[in-house]
C-alpha positions in Angstrom: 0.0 0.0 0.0 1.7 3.9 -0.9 -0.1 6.8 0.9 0.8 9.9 -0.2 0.6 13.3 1.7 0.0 16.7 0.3 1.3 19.4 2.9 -0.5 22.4 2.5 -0.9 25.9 4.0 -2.7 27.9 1.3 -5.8 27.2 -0.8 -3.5 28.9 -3.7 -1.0 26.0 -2.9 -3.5 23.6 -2.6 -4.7 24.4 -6.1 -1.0 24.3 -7.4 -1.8 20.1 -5.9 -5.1 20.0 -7.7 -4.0 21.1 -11.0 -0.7 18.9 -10.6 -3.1 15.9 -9.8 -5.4 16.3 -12.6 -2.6 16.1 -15.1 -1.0 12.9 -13.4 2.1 14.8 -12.2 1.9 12.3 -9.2 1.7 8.4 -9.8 -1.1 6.8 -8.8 -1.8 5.7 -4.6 -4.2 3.7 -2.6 -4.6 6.7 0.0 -3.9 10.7 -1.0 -4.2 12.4 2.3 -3.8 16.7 2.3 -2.1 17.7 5.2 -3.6 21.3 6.3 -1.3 23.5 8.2 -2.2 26.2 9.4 0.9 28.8 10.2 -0.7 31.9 11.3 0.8 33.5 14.0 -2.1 32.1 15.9 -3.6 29.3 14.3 -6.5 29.5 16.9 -7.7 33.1 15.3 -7.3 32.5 11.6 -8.9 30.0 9.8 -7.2 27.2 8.1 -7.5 26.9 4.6 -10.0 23.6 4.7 -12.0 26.3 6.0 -12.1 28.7 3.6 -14.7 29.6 0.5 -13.5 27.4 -2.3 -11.8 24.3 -0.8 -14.7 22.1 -1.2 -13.9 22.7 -4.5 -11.1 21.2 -4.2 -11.7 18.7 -1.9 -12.6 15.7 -4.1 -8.9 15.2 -5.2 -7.6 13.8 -1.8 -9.3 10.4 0.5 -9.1 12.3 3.5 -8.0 15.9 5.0 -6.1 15.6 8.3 -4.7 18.8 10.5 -1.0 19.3 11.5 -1.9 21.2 14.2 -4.1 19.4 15.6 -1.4 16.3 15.4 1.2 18.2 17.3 -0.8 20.7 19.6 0.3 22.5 21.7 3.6 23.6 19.2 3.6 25.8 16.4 3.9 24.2 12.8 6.7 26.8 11.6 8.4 26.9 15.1 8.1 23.5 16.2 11.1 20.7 14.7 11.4 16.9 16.6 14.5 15.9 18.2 16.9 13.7 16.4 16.4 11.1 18.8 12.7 11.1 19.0 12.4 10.9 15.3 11.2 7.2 15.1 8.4 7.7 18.3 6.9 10.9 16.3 6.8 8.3 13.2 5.3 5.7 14.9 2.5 7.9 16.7 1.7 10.0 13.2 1.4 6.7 11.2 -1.4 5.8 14.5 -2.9 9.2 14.1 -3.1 9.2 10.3 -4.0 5.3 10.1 -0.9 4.9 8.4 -0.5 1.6 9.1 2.8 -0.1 7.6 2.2 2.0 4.2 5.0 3.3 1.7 4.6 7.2 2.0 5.3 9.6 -0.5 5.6 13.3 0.6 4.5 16.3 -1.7 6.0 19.4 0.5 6.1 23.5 0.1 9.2 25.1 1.2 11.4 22.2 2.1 14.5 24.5 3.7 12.2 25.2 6.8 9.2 23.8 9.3 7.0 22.3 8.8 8.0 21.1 5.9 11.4 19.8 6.9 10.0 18.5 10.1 8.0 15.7 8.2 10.6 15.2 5.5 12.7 14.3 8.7 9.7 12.6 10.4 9.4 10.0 7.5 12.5 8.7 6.9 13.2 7.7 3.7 10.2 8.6 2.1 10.7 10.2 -1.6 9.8 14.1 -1.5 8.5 16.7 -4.0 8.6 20.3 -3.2 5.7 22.0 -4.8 5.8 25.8 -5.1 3.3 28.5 -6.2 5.6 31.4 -6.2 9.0 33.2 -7.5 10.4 32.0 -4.8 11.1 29.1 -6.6 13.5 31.0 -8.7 15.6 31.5 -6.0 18.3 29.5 -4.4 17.7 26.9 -1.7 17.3 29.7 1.8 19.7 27.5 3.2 21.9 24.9 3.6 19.8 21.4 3.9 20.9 18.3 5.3 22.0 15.3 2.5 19.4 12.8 3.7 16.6 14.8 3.4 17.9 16.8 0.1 19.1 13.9 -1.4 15.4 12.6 -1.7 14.3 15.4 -3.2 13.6 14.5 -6.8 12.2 17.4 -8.1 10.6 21.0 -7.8 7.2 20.9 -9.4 6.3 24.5 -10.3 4.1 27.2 -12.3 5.4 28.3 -15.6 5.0 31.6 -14.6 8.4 33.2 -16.2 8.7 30.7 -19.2 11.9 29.6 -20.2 13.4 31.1 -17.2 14.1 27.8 -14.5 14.3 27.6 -10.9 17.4 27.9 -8.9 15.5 25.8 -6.1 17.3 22.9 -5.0 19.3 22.3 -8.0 22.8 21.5 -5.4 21.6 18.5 -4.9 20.7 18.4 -8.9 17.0 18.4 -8.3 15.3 19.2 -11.6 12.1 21.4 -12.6 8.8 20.1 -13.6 5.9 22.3 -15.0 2.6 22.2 -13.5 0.6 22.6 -17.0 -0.8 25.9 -17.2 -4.3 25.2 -18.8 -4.4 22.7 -16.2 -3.8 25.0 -13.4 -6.4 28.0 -14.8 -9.2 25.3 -15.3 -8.4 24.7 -11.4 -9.2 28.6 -11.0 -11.6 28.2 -12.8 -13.8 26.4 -10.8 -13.0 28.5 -7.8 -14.5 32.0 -9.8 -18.1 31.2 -9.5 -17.3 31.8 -6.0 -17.1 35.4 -6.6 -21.1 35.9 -7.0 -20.5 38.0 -3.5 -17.8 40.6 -5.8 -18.7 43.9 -6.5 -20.1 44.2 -10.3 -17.2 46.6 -11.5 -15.8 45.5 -15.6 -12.5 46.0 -16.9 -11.0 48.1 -13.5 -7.3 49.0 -13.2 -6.8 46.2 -9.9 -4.4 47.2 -7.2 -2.7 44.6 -5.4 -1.7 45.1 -1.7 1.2 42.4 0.1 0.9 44.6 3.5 4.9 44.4 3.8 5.3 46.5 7.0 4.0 43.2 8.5 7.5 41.8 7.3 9.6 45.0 8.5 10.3 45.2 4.9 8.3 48.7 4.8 6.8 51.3 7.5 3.1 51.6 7.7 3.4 54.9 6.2 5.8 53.8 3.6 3.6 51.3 2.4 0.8 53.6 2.7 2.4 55.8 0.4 2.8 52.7 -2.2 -0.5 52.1 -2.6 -1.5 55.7 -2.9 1.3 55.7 -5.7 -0.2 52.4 -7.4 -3.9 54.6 -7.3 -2.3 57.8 -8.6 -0.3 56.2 -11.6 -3.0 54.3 -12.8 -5.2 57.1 -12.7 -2.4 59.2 -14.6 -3.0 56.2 -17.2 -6.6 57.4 -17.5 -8.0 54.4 -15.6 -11.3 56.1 -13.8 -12.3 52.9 -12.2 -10.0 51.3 -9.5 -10.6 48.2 -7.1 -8.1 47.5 -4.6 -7.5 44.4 -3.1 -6.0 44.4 0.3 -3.7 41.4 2.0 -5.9 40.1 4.9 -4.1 40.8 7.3 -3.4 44.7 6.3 -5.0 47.4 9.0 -8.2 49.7 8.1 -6.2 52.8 7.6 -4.8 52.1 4.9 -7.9 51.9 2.9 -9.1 55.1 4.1 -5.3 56.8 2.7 -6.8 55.6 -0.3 -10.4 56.8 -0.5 -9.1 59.9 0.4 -6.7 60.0 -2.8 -9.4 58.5 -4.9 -11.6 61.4 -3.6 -9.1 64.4 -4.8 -8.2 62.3 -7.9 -12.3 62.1 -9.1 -11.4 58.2 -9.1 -14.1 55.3 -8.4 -12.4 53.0 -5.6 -14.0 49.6 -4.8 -12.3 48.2 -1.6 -12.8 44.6 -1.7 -13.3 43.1 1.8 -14.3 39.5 1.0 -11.3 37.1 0.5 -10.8 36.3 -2.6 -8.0 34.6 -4.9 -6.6 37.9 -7.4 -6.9 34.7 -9.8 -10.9 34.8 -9.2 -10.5 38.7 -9.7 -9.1 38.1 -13.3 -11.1 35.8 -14.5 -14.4 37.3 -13.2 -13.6 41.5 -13.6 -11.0 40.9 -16.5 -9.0 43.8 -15.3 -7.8 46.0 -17.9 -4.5 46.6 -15.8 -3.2 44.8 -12.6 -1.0 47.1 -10.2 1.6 45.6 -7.6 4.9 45.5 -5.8 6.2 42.0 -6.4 3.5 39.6 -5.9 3.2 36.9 -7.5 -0.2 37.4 -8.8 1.3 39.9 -11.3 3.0 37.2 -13.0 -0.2 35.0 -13.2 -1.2 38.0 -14.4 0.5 38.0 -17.0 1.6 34.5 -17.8 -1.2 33.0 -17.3 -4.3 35.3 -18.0 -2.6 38.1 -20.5 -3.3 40.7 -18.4 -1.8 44.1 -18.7 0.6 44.3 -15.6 2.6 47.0 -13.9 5.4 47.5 -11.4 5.3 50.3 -8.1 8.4 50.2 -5.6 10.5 47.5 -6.8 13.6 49.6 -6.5 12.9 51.1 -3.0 12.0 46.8 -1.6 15.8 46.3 -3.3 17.4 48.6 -1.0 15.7 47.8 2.0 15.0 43.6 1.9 18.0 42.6 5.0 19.8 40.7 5.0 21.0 40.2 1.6 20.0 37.1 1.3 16.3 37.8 2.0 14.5 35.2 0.0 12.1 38.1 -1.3 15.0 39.6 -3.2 14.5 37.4 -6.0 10.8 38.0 -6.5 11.8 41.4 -6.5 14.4 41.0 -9.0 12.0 38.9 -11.4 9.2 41.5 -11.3 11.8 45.0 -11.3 13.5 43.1 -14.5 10.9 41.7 -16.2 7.2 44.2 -15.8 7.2 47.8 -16.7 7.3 50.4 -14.3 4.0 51.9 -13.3 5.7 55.4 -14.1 6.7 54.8 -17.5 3.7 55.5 -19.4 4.9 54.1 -23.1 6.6 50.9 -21.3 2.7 50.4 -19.6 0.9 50.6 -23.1 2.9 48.6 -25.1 3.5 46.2 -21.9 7.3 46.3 -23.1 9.6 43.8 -21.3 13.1 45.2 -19.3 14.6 42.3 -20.1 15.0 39.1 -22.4 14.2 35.9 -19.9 17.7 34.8 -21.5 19.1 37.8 -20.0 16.7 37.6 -16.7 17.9 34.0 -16.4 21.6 35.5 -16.1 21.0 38.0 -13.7 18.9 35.9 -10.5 21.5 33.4 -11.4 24.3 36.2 -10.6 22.2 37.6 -7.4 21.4 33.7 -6.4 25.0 33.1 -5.9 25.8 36.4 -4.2 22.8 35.3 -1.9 23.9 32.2 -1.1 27.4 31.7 -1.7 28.3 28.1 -0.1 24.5 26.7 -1.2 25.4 27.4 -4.7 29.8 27.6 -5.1 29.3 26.6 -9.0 27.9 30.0 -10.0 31.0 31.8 -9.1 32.9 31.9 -12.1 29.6 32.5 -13.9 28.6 35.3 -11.2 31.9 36.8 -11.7 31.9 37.0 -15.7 28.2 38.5 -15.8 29.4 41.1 -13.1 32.4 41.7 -15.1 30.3 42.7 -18.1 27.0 43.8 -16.7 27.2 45.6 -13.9 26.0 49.5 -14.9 24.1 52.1 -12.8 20.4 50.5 -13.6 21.9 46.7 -12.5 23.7 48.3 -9.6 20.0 48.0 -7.9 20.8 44.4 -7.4 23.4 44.5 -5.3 25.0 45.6 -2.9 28.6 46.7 -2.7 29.5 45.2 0.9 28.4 42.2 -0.1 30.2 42.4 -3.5 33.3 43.1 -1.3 32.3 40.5 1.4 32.6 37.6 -1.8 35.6 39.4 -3.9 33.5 39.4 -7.0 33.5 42.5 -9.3 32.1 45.8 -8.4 33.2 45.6 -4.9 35.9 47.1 -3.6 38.2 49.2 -6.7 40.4 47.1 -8.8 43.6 48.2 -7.2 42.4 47.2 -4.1 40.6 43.9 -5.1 43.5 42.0 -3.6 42.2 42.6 -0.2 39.2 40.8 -0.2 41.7 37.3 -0.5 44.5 38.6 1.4 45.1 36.5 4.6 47.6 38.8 6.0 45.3 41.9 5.5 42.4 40.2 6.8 44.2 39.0 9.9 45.5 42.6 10.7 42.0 43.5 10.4 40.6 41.1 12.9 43.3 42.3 15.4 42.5 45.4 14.9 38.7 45.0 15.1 39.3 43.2 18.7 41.7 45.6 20.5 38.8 48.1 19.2 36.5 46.1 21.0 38.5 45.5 24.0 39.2 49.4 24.8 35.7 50.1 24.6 35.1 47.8 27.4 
């Protein structure tokens, strides 16, 4: 008997697992259980995603649903790992909980580099794992360094084709490869979730603004991201757009929908503020918006890739500067969307929904800032990093890096040439240290 689990924390993600199922992505099972976590700061407040409009929906594709939390109350899913030691007792009482019996399991997992993902990767030893992801993080290099028995059953990143040609960094140190969730597949999924929207305002063809409410991540003040949304109204009023709905992250406080009504007020602008949740994917398919406004979600990019929707950037370059540490796993999203989408600003760019860069040229760059965010995950892209620095690195590309850290790795643009000795200089660097402790000591 072979039981497979589907880990799942979104109903987005769980879609990404419908649409992969109904195109036989996964070989057959006796038993497909989803595996509901819910990893809001408090579970007990926020609903899980088996309990959100839609999932019935989606039910039908799995035997049974079972909760995480409720299998290892009173932790936390994303703070919660087992010892090493207890390892085979947390096997032995899930495989009693789940009626696992003495069944083969399969794992189908989100981010794999962190809880509670790794937690049951390590819980089921042996078991054969596929990451699944929904976003541009999947681009990105592996967040960090994972341990050879679980990456080494890893065998492969199944993912939306939502840059096409351009393949995901994800993983690939342990040579996993990439496998495309079929588009039409995953829009006929979506699909079936829009009739849902019968509670949506009745508004055709509106310029749709996306809100990610990044303050929450200390990536943004409340008033900075404020200000970002009340430059996502104004610019695509500037673009003659007189209808506007605005779509707010859950989470986001009142305020700043009343920042907006107040510019859509002075701007003569009709603002919708949607308060039901709702998928942006059930937006686009049931309002056909004639632009979609954002920061660096990934809904512009299904946007785009997947619905031909006119799309638009705000703020990319501002996120750039402030994502800390450098290797923030947001920085690639970024990267993708400041690269790729037209600026908001740039009124031609908008209209004729002109490209910044090839995806051959794309594909170049987050390799580039992949390695300078994860140096020791991914050591192969340094001679490659180094030669597209070498050649590439101008004032607009400059936004991708930063020169400390350019310094930190000796690659090019760093420190000046006649001084780019000193980065691999162990007699420099060990005068440094000194130096840097008898600092230290005389201010104590």
């Amino acid at each position: 008997m072979t039981t497979q689990i589907f880990q799942a924390s979104t109903l987005y993600g769980t879609a990404t697992l419908a649409a992969a199922l109904d195109s036989g992505c996964f070989r057959p099972a006796d038993r497909r259980i989803l595996l509901v976590c819910n990893n809001a700061a408090t579970p007990e407040t926020a609903p899980a995603l088996d309990e959100m409009p839609g999932f019935e929906r989606l039910r039908d594709r799995f035997d049974d649903v079972v909760s995480y939390n409720a299998a290892i109350f009173p932790f936390h899913p994303g703070g919660w790992a087992p010892r090493g030691d207890d390892l085979p007792l947390w096997e032995r009482y899930l495989r009693h909980e789940w009626q696992l019996g003495t069944d083969d399991v399969e794992l189908a997992v989100e981010s794999i580099q962190v809880n509670p993902s790794l937690a049951l990767a390590q819980i089921f030893t042996g078991a054969p794992v596929t990451v699944y992801a929904d976003g541009l993080m999947s681009y990105g290099p592996t967040r960090n360094k994972i341990d050879p028995l679980v990456g080494t059953r890893v065998d492969r990143v199944l993912h939306l084709d939502l840059v096409p040609g351009l393949k995901p960094l994800l993983l690939t140190e342990f040579g996993v490869p990439g496998e495309i969730v079929p588009t039409p597949a995953f829009t006929k999924v979506l699909a079936e979730l829009a009739p849902l929207g019968d509670e949506l305002p009745a508004v055709e063809e509106p310029a749709l603004l996306l809100g990610q409410y990044l303050s929450a991540l200390d990536i943004l003040t409340p008033e900075q991201e404020e200000d970002l949304h009340v430059r996502m109204l104004k610019g695509a009023a500037a673009l003659g757009h007189t209808r506007v709905v605005f779509k707010p992250h859950p989470s986001a406080p009142a305020r700043y929908t009343r920042s907006l009504e107040q510019a859509a007020e002075q701007l003569e602008v009709e603002l919708t503020v949607l308060d039901t949740p709702v998928l942006a994917e059930v937006l686009y398919q049931r309002m056909r918006p004639a632009l979609v406004v954002g920061c660096f979600s990934t809904a512009l990019l299904t946007a785009s890739a997947l619905y031909g929707l006119p799309v638009a950037r705000v703020g990319t370059e501002l996120l750039l500067e402030r994502l800390t540490p450098y290797e923030n796993s947001n920085r690639i999203p970024v990267t993708i969307v400041d690269g790729l989408l037209p600026d908001l600003a740039d009124t031609a760019a908008v209209a004729e929904q002109r490209q910044g860069m090839e995806v051959a040229a794309l594909g170049a760059l987050v390799r580039a800032v992949g390695f300078a965010m994860q140096p020791k995950v991914l050591p192969r892209l340094r001679a490659e990093a180094e030669a597209w620095l070498a050649g590439n690195l101008n004032e607009r590309t400059q936004r991708y890096f930063k020169r400390k850290r350019l310094t930190s790795l000796a690659l090019p643009g760093g420190v000046p040439a006649q001084l780019s000795f000193i980065p691999r200089n162990a007699t420099v660097r060990r005068v440094a240290r000194k130096a840097r402790s008898l600092r230290k000591a005389v201010r104590r």
